[in-house]
C-alpha positions as CSV (number, residue, x, y, z in Angstrom):
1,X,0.0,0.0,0.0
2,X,0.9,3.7,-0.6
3,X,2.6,4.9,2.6
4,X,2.0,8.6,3.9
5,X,4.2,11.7,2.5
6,X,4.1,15.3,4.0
7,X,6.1,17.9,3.0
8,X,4.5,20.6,5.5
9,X,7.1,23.0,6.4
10,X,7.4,25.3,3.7
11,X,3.6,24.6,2.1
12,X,2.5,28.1,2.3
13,X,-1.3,28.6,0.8
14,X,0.6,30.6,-1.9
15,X,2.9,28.0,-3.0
16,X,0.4,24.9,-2.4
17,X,0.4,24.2,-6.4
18,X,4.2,24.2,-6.2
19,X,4.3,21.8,-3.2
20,X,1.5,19.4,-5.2
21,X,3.8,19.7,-8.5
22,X,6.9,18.6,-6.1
23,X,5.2,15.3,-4.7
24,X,3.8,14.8,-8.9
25,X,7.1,14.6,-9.6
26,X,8.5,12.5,-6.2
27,X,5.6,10.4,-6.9
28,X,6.6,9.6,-11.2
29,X,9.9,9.5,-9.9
30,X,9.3,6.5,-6.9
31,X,7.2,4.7,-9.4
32,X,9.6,4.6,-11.8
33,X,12.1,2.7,-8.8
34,X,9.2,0.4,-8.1
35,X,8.2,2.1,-5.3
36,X,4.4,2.8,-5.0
37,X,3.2,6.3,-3.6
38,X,0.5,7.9,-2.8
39,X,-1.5,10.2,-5.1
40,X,-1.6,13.2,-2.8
41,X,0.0,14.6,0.0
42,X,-1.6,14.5,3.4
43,X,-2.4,17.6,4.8
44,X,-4.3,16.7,7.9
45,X,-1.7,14.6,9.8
46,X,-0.2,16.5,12.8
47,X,3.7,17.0,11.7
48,X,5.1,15.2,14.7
49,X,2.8,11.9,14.4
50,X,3.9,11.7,10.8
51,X,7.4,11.9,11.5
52,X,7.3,9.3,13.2
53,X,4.7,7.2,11.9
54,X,5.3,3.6,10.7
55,X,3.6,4.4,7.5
56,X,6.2,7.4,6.6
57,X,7.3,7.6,3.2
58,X,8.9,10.8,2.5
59,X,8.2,13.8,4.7
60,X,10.2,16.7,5.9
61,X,11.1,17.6,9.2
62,X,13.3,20.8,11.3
63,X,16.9,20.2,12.8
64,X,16.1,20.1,16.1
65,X,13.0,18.1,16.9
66,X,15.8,15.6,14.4
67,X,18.7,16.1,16.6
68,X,16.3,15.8,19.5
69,X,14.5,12.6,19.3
70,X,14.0,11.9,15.7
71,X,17.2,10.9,15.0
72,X,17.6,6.8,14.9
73,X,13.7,6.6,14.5
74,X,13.5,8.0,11.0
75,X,16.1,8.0,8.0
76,X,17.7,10.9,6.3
77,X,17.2,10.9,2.7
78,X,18.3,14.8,1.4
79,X,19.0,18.1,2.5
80,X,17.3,20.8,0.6
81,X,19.0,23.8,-1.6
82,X,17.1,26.7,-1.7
83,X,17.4,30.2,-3.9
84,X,17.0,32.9,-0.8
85,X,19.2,35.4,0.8
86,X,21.4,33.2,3.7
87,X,21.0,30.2,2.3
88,X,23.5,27.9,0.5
89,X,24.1,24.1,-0.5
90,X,22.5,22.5,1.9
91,X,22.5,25.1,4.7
92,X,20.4,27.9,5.8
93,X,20.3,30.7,8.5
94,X,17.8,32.4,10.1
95,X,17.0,36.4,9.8
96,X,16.6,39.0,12.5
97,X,13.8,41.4,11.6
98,X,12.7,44.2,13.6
99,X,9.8,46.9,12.5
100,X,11.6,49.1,9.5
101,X,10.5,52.4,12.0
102,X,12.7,50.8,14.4
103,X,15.2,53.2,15.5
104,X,17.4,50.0,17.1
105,X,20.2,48.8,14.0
106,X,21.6,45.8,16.1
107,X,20.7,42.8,18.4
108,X,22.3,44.6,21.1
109,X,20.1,47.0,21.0
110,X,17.0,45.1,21.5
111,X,17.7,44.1,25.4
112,X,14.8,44.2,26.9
113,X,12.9,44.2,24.0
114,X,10.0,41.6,23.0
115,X,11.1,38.8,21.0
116,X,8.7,36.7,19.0
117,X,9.3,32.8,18.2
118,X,7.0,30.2,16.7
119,X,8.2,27.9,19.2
120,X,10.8,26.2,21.6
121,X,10.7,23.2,19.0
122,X,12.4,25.7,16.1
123,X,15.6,25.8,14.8
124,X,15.3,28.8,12.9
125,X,13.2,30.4,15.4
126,X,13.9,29.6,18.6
127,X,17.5,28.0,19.0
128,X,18.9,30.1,16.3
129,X,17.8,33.2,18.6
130,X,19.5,32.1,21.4
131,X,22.9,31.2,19.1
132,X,22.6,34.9,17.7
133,X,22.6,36.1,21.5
134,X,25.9,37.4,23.2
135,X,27.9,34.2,24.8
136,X,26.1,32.6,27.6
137,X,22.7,34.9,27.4
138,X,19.8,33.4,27.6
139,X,16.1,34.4,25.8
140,X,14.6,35.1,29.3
141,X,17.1,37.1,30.2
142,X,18.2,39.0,27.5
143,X,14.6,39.9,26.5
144,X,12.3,41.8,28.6
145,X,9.4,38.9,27.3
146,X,9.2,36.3,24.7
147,X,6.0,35.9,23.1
148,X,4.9,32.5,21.2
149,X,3.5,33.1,17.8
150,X,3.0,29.4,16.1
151,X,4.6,30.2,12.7
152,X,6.9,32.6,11.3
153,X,4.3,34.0,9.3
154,X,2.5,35.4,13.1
155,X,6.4,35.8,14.2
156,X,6.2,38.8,11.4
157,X,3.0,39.8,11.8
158,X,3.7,40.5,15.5
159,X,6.7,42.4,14.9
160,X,5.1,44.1,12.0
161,X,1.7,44.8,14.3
162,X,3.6,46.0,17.2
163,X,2.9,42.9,19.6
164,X,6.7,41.9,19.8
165,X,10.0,44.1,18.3
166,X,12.2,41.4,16.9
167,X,12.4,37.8,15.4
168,X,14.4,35.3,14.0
169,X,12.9,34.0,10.6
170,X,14.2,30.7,8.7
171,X,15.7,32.5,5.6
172,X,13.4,30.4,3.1
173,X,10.5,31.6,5.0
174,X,11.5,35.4,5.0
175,X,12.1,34.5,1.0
176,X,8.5,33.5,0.7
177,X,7.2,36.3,3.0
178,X,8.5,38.9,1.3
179,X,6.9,38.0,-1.9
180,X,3.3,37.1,0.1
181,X,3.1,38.3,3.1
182,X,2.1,42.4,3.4
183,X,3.5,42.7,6.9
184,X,7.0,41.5,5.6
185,X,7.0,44.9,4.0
186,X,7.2,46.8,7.2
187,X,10.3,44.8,8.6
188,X,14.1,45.0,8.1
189,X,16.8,43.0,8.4
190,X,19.0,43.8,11.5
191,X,21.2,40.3,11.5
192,X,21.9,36.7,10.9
193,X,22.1,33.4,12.7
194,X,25.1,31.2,11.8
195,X,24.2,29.2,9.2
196,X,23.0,25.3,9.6
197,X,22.0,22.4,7.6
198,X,18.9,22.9,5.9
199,X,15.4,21.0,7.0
200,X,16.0,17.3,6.1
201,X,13.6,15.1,3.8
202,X,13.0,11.8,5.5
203,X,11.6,8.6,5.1
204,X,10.5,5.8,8.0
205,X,14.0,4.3,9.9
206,X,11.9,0.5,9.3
207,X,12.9,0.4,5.2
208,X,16.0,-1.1,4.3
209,X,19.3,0.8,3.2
210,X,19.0,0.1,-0.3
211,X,15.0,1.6,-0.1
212,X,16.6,4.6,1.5
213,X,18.8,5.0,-1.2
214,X,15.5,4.7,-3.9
215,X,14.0,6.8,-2.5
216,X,16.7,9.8,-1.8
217,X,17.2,9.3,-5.8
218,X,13.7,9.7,-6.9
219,X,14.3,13.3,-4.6
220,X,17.0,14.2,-6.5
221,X,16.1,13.5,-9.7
222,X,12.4,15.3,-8.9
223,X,14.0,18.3,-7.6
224,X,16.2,18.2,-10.7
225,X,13.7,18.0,-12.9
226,X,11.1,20.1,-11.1
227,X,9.3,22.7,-13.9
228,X,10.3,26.1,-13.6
229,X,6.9,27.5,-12.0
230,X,7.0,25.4,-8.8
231,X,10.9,25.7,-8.7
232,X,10.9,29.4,-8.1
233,X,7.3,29.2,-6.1
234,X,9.2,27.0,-3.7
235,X,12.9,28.7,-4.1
236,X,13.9,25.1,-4.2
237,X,17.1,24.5,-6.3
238,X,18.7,21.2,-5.5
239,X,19.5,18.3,-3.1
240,X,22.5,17.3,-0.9
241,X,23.2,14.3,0.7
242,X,22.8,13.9,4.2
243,X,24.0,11.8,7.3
244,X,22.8,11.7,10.7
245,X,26.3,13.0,11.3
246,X,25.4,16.7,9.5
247,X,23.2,17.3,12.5
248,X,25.4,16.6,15.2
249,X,26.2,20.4,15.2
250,X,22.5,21.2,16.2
251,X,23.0,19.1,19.6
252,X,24.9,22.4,21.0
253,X,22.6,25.1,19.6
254,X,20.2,26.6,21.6
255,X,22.8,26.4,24.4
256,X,21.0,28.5,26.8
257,X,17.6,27.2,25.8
C-alpha cells in the first residue's frame, strides 16, 4: 500500500500548487524505482505523528525536533538547496527582523525588547535566537518577554503589528514572505544566525538501506527535474546528501535554551 508523504514546512497557501507539482514529480519518480506512492500529500496529519509514523514515506522535518529525538527513529534521505538570501548548499540561517521604524540597528540594542518565536521546538526560530545572542545569554534574560506566535508568518505579523520588536525567521521563509506576506514589507533585516543544515527530507527508519537510497534518488532526480513555476514558487534548487552525522552540530545550539 501507498505509505504517507508530508512535506509541510514550507507549504504556504501561496505556493500549495508548487508543493503538489513537487510530490507529482516525487511520486513519477518512486514509481519509476518500483516504489508505489500515494497520489496526494496529506495535509491533515499532525507533523510530529507523521514523522514518526510507521507508514512514513517521505516527509520533511526541522533540525532540532531531528537532533532531539528523531534521530535513529526515522532516516535521512536529502537536505534541501534553496534560492533565498542566507542560504547555500545544503544550509540555511535564520533572519533578524525588527519593524523598519525601528530606530534600534543591532541585536544589542534590542535588550529588553519583545522577542517573538513560533516555538521552543524551532531551529530557525527559537534555538537560532539564542545562538545569535551574546555568549552565555539566555532568551529570558536578554529579553524583557518572549511571546509565542505558532509560525513565522505570526512571528512577522507580530513584529510588523507592534505585539513583539524582533524575530528570528528561517531565511526560506522570510524568502517566501517577502513576496506574500504584506507585513513582511514593514520589517528589516538587522542580523543573521550562523548558518546550519537545511530541513531534512526523510523517510521511516523501518525500510532497508537500499530503499533509502531509492528513494533519496527519486528526490534528487524530482528536484532536478522540477518545472520552472514550482521551482521558483518554492525557491527550491537542489538536493545534498545527508547523514545523521550533519546534524550533530544542532546538539549544541540553543545552548541556553
Amino acid at each position: 500500500m501507498p505509505g504517507l508523504a508530508q512535506l509541510p514546512m514550507y507549504d504556504w497557501p501561496e505556493v500549495r500548487a508548487g508543493t503538489d507539482a513537487l510530490w507529482a514529480a516525487i511520486a513519477a519518480n518512486l514509481a519509476a524505482v518500483g516504489i508505489d506512492a500515494p497520489d496526494r500529500l496529506d495535509r491533515t496529519t499532525p507533523a510530529a505523528d507523521a514523522w514518526t509514523s510507521p507508514d512514513l514515506l517521505v516527509g520533511q522535518t526541522c533540525g532540532r525536533p531531528y537532533v532531539n529525538g528523531l534521530a535513529g527513529r526515522v532516516a535521512l534521505i536529502g537536505r534541501p538547496t534553496y534560492d533565498a538570501a542566507g542560504a547555500g548548499p545544503g544550509r540555511y540561517c535564520s533572519i533578524l527582523v525588527a519593524r523598519s521604524t525601528d530606530g534600534r540597528a543591532r541585536l544589542g540594542d534590542f535588550r529588553g525588547a519583545v522577542a517573538a518565536c513560533n516555538g521552543e521546538t524551532s531551529q530557525s526560530g527559537w534555538a537560532a535566537l539564542i545562538d545569535a545572542l551574546p555568549d552565555g545569554e539566555s532568551l529570558d534574560g536578554f529579553f524583557g518577554a518572549v511571546r509565542f506566535t505558532g509560525t513565522h508568518r505570526g512571528s512577522i505579523r507580530a513584529v510588523a503589528g507592534g505585539t513583539a520588536d524582533i524575530a528570528a525567521i528561517d531565511c526560506v521563509a522570510w524568502a517566501l514572505a517577502l513576496r506574500h506576506e504584506p507585513a513582511a514589507g514593514d520589517l528589516k533585516e538587522i542580523g543573521r544566525s550562523p548558518d546550519y543544515p537545511s530541513l531534512p527530507f526523510i523517510t521511516g527508519n523501518h525500510r532497508s538501506a537500499e530503499e533509502v537510497a531509492r528513494i533519496g534518488e527519486a528526490l534528487r532526480r524530482a528536484v532536478a527535474d522540477l518545472p520552472d513555476p514550482a521551482r521558483d514558487a518554492l525557491r527550491l534548487t537542489g538536493i545534498e546528501d545527508a547523514r545523521p552525522d550533519d546534524y550533530d552540530c544542532l546538539r549544541e545550539s540553543g545552548r541556553a535554551a
